[in-house]
C-alpha positions in Angstrom: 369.5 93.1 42.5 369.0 89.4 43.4 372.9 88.7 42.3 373.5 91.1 44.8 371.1 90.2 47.7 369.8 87.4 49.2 366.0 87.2 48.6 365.1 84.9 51.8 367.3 87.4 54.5 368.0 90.4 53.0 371.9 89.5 52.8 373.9 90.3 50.4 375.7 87.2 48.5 379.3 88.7 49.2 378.5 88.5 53.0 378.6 85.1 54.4 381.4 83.9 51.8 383.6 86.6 53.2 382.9 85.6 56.8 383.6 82.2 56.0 387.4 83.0 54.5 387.8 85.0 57.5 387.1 82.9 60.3 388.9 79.7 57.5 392.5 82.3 57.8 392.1 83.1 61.9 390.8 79.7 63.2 390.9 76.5 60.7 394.4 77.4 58.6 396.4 78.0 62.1 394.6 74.8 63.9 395.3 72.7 61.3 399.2 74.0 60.5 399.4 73.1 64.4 398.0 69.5 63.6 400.0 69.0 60.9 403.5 69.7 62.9 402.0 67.3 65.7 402.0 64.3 63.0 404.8 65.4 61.3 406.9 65.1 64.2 405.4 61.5 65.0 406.1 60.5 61.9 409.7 61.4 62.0 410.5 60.2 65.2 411.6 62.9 66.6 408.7 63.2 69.4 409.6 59.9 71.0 412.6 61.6 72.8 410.6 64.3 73.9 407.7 61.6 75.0 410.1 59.8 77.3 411.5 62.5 78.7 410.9 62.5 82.4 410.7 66.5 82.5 407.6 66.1 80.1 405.6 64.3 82.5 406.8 65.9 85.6 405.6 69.4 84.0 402.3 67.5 82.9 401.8 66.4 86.3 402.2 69.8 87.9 399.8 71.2 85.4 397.2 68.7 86.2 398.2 69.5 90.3 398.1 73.1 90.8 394.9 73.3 88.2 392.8 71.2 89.9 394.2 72.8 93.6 393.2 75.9 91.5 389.8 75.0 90.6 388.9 74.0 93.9 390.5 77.2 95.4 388.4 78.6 92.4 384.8 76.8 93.2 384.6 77.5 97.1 385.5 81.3 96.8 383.4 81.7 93.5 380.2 79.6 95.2 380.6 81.6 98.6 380.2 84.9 96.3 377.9 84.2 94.2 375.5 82.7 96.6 375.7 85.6 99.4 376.0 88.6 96.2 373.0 86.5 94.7 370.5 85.3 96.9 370.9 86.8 100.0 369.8 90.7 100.8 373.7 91.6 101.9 374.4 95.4 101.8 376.3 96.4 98.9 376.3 93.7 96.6 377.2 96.2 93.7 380.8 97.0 94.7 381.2 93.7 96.4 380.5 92.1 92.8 382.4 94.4 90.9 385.4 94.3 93.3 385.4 90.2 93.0 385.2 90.2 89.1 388.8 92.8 89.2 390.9 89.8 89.5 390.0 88.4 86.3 390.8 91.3 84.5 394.2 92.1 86.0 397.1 90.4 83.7 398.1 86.7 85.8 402.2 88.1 85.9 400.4 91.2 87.3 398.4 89.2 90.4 401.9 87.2 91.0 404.3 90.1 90.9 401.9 92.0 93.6 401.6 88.5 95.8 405.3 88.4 96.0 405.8 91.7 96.9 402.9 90.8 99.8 404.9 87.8 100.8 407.9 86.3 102.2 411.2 87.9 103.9 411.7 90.5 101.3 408.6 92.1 101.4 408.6 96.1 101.1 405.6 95.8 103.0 405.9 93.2 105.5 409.2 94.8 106.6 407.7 98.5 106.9 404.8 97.2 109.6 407.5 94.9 111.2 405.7 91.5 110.5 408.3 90.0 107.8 409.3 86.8 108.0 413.3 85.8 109.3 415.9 86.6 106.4 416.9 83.1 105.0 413.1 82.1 105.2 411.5 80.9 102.0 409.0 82.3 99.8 405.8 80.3 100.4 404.9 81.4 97.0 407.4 79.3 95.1 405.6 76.1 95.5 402.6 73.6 94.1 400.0 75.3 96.7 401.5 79.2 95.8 400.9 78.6 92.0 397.5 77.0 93.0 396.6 79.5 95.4 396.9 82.5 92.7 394.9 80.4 90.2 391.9 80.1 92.7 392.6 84.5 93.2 392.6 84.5 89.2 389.9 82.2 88.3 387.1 82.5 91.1 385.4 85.4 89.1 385.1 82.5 86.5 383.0 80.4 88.6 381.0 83.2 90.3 380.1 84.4 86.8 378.8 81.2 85.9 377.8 80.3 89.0 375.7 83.8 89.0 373.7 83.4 85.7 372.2 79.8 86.9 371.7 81.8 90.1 369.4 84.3 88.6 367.3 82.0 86.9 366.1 80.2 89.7 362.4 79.3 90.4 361.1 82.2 92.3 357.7 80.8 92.5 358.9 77.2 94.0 360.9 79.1 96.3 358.2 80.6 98.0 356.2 77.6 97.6 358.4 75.9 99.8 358.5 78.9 102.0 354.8 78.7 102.7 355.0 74.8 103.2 357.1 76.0 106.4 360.5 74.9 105.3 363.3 76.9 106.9 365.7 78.9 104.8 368.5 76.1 105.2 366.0 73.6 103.9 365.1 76.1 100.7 368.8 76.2 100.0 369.5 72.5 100.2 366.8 70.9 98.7 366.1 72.9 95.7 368.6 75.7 95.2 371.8 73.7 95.5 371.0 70.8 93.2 369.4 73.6 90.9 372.8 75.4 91.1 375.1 72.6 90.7 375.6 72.9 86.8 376.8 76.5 87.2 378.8 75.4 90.0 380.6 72.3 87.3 380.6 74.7 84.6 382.1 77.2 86.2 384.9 74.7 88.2 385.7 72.9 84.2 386.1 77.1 82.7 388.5 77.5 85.4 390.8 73.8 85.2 391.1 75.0 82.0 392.1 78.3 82.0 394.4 77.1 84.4 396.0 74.5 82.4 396.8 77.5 79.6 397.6 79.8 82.2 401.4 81.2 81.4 401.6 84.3 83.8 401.8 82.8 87.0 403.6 79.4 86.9 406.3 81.7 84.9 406.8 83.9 87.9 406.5 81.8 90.5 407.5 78.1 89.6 410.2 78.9 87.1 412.9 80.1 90.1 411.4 76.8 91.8 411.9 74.7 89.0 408.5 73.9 88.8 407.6 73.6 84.9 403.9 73.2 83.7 403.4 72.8 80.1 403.2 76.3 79.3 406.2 77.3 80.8 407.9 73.9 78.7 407.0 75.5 75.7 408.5 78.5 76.6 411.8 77.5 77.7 412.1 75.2 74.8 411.2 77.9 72.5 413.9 80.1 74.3 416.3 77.3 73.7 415.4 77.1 69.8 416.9 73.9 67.9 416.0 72.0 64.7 413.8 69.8 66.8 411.5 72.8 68.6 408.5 73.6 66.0 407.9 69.9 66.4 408.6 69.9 70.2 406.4 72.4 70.7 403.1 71.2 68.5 403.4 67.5 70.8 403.5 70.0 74.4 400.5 72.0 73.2 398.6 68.6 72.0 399.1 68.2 75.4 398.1 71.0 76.7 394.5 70.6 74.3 394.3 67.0 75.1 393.9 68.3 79.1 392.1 70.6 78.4 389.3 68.7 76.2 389.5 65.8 78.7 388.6 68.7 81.4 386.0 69.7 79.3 385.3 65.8 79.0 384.4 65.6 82.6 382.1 68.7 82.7 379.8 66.9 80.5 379.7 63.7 82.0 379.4 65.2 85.1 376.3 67.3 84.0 374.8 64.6 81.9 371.5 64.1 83.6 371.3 67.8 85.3 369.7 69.9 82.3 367.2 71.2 84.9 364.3 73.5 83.2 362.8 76.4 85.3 359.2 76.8 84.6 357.5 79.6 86.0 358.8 82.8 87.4 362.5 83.2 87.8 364.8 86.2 89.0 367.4 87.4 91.7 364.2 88.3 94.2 364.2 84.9 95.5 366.7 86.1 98.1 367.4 84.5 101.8 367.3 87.1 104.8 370.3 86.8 106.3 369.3 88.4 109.5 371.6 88.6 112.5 374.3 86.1 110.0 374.5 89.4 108.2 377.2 90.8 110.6 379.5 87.8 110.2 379.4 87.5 106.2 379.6 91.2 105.5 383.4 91.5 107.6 384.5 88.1 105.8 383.5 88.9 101.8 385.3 92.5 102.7 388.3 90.3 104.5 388.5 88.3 101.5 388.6 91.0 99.0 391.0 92.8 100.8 393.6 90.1 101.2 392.6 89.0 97.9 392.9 92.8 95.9 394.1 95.6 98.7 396.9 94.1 100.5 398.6 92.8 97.0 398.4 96.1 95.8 399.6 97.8 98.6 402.4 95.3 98.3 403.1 96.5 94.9 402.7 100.0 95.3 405.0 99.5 98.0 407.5 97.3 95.6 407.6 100.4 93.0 408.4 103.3 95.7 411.6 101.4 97.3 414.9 101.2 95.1 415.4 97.7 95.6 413.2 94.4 96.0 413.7 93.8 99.8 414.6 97.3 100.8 411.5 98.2 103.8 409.5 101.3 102.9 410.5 104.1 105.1 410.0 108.5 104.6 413.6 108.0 103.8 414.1 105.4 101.1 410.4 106.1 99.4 411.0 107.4 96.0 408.5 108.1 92.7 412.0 107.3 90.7 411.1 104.2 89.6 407.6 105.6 87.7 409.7 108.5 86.5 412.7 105.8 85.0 409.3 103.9 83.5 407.3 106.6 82.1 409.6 108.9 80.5 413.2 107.2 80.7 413.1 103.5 79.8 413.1 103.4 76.1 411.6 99.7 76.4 408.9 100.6 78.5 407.7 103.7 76.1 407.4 100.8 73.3 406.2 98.7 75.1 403.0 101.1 76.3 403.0 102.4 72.1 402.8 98.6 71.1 400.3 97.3 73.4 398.0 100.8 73.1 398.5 100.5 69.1 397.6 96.5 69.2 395.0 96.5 71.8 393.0 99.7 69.7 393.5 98.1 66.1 392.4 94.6 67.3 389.5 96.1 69.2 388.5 98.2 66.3 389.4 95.6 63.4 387.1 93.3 65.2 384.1 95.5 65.9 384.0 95.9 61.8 384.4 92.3 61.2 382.1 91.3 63.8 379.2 93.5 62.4 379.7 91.8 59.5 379.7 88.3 61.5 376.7 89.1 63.5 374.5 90.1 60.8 375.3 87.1 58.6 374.9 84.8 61.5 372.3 86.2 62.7 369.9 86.7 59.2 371.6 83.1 58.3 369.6 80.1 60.6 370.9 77.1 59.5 373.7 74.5 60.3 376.6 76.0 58.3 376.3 79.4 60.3 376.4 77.5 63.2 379.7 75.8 62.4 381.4 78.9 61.6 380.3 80.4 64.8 381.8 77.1 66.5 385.1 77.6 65.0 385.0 81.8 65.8 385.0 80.1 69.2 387.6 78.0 69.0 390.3 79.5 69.6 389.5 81.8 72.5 388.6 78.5 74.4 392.7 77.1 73.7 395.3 78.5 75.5 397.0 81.5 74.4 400.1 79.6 74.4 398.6 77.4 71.9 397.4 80.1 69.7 400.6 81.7 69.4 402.4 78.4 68.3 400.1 77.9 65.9 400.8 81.6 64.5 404.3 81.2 65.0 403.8 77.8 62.7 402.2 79.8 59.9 404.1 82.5 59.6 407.7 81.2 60.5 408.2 80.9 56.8 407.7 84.1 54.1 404.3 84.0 52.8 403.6 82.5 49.6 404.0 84.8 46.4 404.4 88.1 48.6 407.5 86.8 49.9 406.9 88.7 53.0 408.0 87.3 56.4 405.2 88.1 59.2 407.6 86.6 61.9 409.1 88.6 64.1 406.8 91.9 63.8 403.9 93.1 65.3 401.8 92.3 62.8 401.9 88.4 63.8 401.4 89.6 67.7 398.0 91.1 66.1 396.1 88.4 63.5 397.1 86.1 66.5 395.1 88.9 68.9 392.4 88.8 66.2 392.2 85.1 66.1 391.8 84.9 70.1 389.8 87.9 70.9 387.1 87.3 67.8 384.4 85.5 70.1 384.8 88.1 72.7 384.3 90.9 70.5 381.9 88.9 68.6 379.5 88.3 71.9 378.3 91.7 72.8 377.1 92.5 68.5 375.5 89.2 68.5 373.4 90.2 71.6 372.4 93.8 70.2 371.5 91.6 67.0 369.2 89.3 68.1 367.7 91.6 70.0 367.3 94.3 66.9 363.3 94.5 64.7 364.2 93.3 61.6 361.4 95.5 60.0 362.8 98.7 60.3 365.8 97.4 57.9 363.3 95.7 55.9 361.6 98.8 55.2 364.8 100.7 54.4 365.8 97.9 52.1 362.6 98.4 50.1 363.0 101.8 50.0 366.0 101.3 47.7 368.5 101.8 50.4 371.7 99.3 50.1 373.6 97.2 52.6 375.9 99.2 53.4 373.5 102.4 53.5 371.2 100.1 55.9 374.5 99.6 57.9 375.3 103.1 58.5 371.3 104.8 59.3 369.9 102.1 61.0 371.9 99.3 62.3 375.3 100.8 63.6 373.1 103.5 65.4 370.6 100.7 67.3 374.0 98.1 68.3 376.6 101.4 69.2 376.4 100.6 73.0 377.0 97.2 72.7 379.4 98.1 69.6 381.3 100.5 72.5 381.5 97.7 74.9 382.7 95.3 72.7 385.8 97.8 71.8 386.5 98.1 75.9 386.0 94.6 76.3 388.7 94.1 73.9 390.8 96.6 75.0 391.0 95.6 78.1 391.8 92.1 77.5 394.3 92.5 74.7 396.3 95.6 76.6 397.5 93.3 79.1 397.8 90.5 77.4 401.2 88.4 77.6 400.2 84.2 77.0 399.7 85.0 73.4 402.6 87.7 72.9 405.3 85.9 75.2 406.3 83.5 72.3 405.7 85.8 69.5 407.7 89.1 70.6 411.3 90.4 69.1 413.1 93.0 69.6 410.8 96.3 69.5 408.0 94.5 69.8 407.5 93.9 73.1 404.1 94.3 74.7 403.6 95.5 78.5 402.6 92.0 79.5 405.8 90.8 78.1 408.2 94.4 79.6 406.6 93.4 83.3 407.9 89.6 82.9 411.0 90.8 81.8 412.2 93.6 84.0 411.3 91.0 87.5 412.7 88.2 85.3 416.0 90.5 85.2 416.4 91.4 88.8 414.2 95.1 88.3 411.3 94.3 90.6 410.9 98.1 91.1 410.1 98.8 87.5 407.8 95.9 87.3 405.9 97.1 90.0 405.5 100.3 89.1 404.6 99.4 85.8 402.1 97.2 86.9 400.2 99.8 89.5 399.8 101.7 86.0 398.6 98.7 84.1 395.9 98.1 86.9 394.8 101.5 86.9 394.0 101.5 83.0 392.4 98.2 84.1 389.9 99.9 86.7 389.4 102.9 84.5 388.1 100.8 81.8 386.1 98.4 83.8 384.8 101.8 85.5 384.1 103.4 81.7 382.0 99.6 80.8 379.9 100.3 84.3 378.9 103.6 82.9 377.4 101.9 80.0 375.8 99.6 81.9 372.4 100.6 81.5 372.4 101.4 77.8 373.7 97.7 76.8 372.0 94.3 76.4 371.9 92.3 79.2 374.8 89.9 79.6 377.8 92.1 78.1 379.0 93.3 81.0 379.8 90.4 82.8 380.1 90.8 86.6 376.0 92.8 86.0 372.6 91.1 86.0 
């Protein structure tokens, strides 16, 4: 029994070792291929061309540009949110926070595909209510501030979500306190809950510099007919172009792209060095502002800014998918459902491309709900500095880029494997270990909750009762963690069905993924079938989100994000 099971945790000996090989193949071995290429192209010599290269440094400076445009786009929209949804006693804060959280979820081609259709001469939209700009007038989008603009619509969720959590935590009790002492509301707010906010505020502004840095979607849309190249776009073309020199090309760019990112990350902690502000006493949302007669101007703009931020796009693209044409106005007369009927039952590329991204989205959700019950319960029995590493390094690599991730996939698998002599390169089974690699800490997040939150005793009991691990498993623990086990499959889902940083490097022939179909069909003149397959991919995107609401109140607090 005791070769078996661990006497101090109840674990059995297998456990932790398998964990560890696990996380060593999806996080360490592809990390470390990708800093091998790095010095291997130093050492060569091939990198100094590609170092001096003026395009590398103009595309490093528009990253840096439209991220930190993006960020602060980002922190005033996330900040005005999450301080009116939060504190203040505004009428439906519910939907309101619900409705601003939808832009994260919705693929980054998606949100630029739908603000093109919204904007400029050619606009469906613009041209059926007779308010389109002059033919010949340029698409505002196709610029520094458009990129930027869309990142702050993408990434302000980020900041209100981390904004939202300091938020909650606030010092109920010195609130009042301050109340009684006779200090107005707009004393209250600037003397203790703004510099008690202010690390949500900079964690939330360095989450979303550096999602923006990795961001591939929307630069890809709208700066590559501008010739404005970030990093991630770089990689792309160069990998499109492929030559002798490209692995090693492309292992310098996404240094890059980690060096920016860390430094970004850099900043965030020097900036909150000094701020780790402790609550003591009472804490919770109820320490609220009445926004009295203020309420009728900030209800009409939070609803204004949601619906130029969610219902006009959409609109647009709906709008974009019922005309024949990109630029054609929508009339009774030239509205037409052909271009959902050409995508749902015609277009052989689009019926793989929904069968590949249902069949990787359910196998990575479900592969890593059963190897993150395994994670959480050895992390979670197992208290001590090596557990903590390995949970570090399960991190890792949803905190890169996606871009990043799939060259260092793409790195490990270019060649056959070892002894098998089976290439991984080029099928979907590459697209999905690098899906499990990225999407391991978000699947892993909602189990760990349910874990820590779970009486050891009642396995305890079982265990001395003569029941096994894997008998404990199935009684007592998968029953007591199967919302939060149901969450963390939508969660997944969700994420990985509309995916297209990751998959935009590693797709071939057949094994295309919607992300990738959408960038495709507007990349080759078909902005009809792009929109209409994106109005689809946003109503999966709702549906879920609406299916994780449902479960709201049967999960542990913290899993579904945009919920106290």
């Amino acid at each position: 029994m005791y070769g078996y099971v661990r006497k101090a945790n109840s674990q059995p000996a297998w456990l932790f070792p398998f964990v560890v090989i696990v996380v060593m193949l999806l996080s360490v071995l592809p990390l470390a291929r990708l800093a091998m290429a790095g010095i291997e192209a130093l050492l060569r010599g091939g990198a100094w061309e590609l170092i001096t290269d003026p395009a590398l440094w103009r595309a490093a400076w528009y990253t840096i540009e439209t991220a930190l445009l993006g960020t602060v786009i980002s922190v005033l929209l996330g900040c005005l949110f999450a301080f009116l949804l939060t504190l203040t006693d505004i009428p439906g804060r519910g939907p309101l926070g619900f409705l601003f959280v939808l832009p994260m979820m919705i693929p980054p081609q998606v949100t630029a595909l739908a603000w093109v259709q919204m904007s400029g001469p050619s606009s469906p939209l613009l041209k059926a209510l007779h308010i389109a700009p002059p033919l010949g007038s340029p698409q505002p989008l196709y610029s520094i501030f458009g990129i930027a603009l869309l990142y702050g619509v993408q990434h302000a969720p980020l900041v209100y979500l981390a904004l939202r959590a300091g938020l909650m935590a606030l010092p109920r009790d010195g609130v009042e306190a301050a109340r009684l002492s006779g200090a107005s509301g707009f004393r209250v707010f600037r003397d203790i809950t703004l510099p008690l906010s202010l690390p949500g505020v900079i964690a939330g502004a360095a989450i979303a510099f550096v999602s923006s840095i990795g961001n591939f979607g929307i630069p890809a849309i709208l700066g590559i007919p501008a010739s404005i190249f970030t990093l991630s776009t770089l990689i792309f073309t160069k990998f499109s172009s492929f030559g002798p020199r490209t692995f090693g090309d492309i292992a310098v760019l996404s240094a890059m792209i980690a060096v920016i990112s860390v430094a970004g990350l850099a900043v965030q902690g020097k900036a909150l060095k000094g701020r780790d502000y402790r609550v003591i006493g009472l804490s919770g949302a109820s320490a609220a502002f009445a926004l009295g007669r203020w309420r009728l101007a900030a209800m009409p703009l939070l609803w204004a800014i949601l619906f130029l931020m969610l219902v006009a796009p959409f609109f647009a693209l709906v709008a974009g998918a019922l005309v024949p044409a990109y630029g054609v106005p929508l009339t009774f007369k030239t509205a037409s459902m052909h271009a959902f009927t050409e995508i749902l039952f015609r277009q052989a590329v689009t019926r793989v491309a929904f069968s590949n991204s249902l069949f990787l989205a359910g196998m990575t959700a479900l592969g890593l709900l059963a190897l993150t019950v395994l994670s959480a319960y050895a992390l979670t029995r197992r208290k001590d500095m090596l557990s903590r590493i390995v949970g570090g390094l399960i991190e890792i690599p949803y905190s890169l880029p996606g871009i990043i991730v799939a060259v260092c996939f793409i790195l490990v698998f270019a060649a056959p494997l070892p002894v098998l002599n089976i290439t991984l390169y080029g099928t979907i089974w590459i697209i999905l270990l690098a899906y499990f690699s990225a999407y391991f800490a978000v699947s892993l997040k909602p189990v760990m909750s349910a874990f820590l939150q779970l009486d050891p005793a009642l396995e305890e009991a079982a265990r001395l009762s003569g029941a096994g691990f894997f008998r404990r498993l199935a009684d007592i623990i998968v029953p007591l963690i199967a919302p939060a086990a149901g969450a963390s499959v939508i969660l997944v889902f969700l994420i990985a069905c509309n995916e297209l940083t990751v998959s935009a490097l590693l797709w071939s022939a057949g094994t295309q993924t919607l992300g990738v179909v959408i960038y495709n069909l507007d990349d080759g003149g078909s902005a009809d079938l792009a929109s209409a397959m994106s109005v689809i991919v946003i109503a999966m995107v709702v549906t879920m989100m609406l299916l994780l609401e449902i479960l709201a109140k049967r999960l542990p607090k913290g899993v579904v994000p945009w919920r106290s």
